[in-house]
GUKE-203299 format. One record per residue: residue number from 0; residue in one letter; x, y, z of N, C-alpha, C, O in turn. Coordinates in nm, 2 decimals, always signed. Layout:
BEGIN
resi NUM, resn A, n.c1 X, n.c2 Y, n.c3 Z, ca.c1 X, ca.c2 Y, ca.c3 Z, c.c1 X, c.c2 Y, c.c3 Z, o.c1 X, o.c2 Y, o.c3 Z
...
***
This chain:
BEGIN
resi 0, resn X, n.c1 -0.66, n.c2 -1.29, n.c3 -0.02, ca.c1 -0.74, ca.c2 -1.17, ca.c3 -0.04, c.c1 -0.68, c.c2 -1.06, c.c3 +0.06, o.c1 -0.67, o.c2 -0.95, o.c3 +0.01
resi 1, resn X, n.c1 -0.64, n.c2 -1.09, n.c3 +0.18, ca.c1 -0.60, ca.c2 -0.99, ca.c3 +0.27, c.c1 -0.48, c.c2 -0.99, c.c3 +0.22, o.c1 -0.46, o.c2 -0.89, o.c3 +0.14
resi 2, resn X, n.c1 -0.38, n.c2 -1.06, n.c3 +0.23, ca.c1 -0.28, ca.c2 -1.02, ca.c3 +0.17, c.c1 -0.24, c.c2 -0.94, c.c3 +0.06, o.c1 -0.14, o.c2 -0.86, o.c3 +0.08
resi 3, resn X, n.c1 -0.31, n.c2 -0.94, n.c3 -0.07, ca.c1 -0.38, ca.c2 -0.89, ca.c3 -0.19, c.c1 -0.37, c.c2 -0.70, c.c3 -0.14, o.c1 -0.30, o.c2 -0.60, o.c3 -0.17
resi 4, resn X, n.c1 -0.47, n.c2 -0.73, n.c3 -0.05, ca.c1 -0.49, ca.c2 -0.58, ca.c3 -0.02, c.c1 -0.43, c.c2 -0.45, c.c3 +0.07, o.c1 -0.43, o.c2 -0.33, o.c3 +0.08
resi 5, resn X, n.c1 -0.37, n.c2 -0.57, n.c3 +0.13, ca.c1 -0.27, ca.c2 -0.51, ca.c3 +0.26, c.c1 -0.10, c.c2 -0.46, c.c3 +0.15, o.c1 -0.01, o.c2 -0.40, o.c3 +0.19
resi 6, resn X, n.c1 -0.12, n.c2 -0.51, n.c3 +0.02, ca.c1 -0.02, ca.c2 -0.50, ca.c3 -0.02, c.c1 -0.04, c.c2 -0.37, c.c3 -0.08, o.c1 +0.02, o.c2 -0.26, o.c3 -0.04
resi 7, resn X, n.c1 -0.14, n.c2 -0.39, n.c3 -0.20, ca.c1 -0.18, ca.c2 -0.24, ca.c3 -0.24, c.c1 -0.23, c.c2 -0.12, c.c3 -0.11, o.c1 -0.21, o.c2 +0.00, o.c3 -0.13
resi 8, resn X, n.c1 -0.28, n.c2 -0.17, n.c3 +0.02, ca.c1 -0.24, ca.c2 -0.04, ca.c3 +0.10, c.c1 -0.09, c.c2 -0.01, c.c3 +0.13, o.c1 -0.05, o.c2 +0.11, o.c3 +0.13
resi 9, resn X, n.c1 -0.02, n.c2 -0.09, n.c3 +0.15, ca.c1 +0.10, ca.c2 -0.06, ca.c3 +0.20, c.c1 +0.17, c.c2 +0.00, c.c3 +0.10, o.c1 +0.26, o.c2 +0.07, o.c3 +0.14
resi 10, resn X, n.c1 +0.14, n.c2 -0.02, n.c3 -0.06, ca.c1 +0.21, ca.c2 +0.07, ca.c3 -0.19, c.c1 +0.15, c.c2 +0.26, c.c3 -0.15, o.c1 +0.21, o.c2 +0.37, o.c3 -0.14
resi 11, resn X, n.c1 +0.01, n.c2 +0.21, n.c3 -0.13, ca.c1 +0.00, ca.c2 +0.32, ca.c3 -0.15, c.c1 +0.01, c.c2 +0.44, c.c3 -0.03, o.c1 -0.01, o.c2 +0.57, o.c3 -0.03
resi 12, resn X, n.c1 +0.03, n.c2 +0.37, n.c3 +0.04, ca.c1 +0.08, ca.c2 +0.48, ca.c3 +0.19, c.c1 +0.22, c.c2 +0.48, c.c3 +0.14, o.c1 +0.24, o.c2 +0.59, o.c3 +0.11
resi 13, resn X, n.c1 +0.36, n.c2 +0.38, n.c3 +0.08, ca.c1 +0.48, ca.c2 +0.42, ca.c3 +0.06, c.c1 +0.44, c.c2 +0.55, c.c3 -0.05, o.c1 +0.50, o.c2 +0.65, o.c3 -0.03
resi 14, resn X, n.c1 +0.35, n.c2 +0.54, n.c3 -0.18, ca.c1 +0.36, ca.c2 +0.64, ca.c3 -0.25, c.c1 +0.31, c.c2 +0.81, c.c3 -0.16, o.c1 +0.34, o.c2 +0.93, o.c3 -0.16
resi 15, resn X, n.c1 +0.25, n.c2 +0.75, n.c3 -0.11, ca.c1 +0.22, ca.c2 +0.87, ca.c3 -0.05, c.c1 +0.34, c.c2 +0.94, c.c3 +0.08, o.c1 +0.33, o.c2 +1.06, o.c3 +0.08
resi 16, resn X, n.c1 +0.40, n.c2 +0.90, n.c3 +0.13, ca.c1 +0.54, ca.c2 +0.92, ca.c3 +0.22, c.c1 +0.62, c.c2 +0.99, c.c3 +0.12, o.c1 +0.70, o.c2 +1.09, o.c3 +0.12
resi 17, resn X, n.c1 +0.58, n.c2 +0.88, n.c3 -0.01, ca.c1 +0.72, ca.c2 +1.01, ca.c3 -0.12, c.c1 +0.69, c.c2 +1.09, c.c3 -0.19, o.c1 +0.77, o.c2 +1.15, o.c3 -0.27
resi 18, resn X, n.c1 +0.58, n.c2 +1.12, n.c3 -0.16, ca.c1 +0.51, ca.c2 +1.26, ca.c3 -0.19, c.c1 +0.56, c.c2 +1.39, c.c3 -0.08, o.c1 +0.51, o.c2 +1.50, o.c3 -0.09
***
């Protein structure tokens, strides 16, 4: 579960850097 989630945060802080 944490892993799960830590993944989709870490997508979405990289999307957001490439913004």
């Amino acid at each position: 579960m944490e892993i799960t989630s830590h993944i989709t945060l870490n997508s979405f802080i990289a999307c957001t850097l490439e913004l």
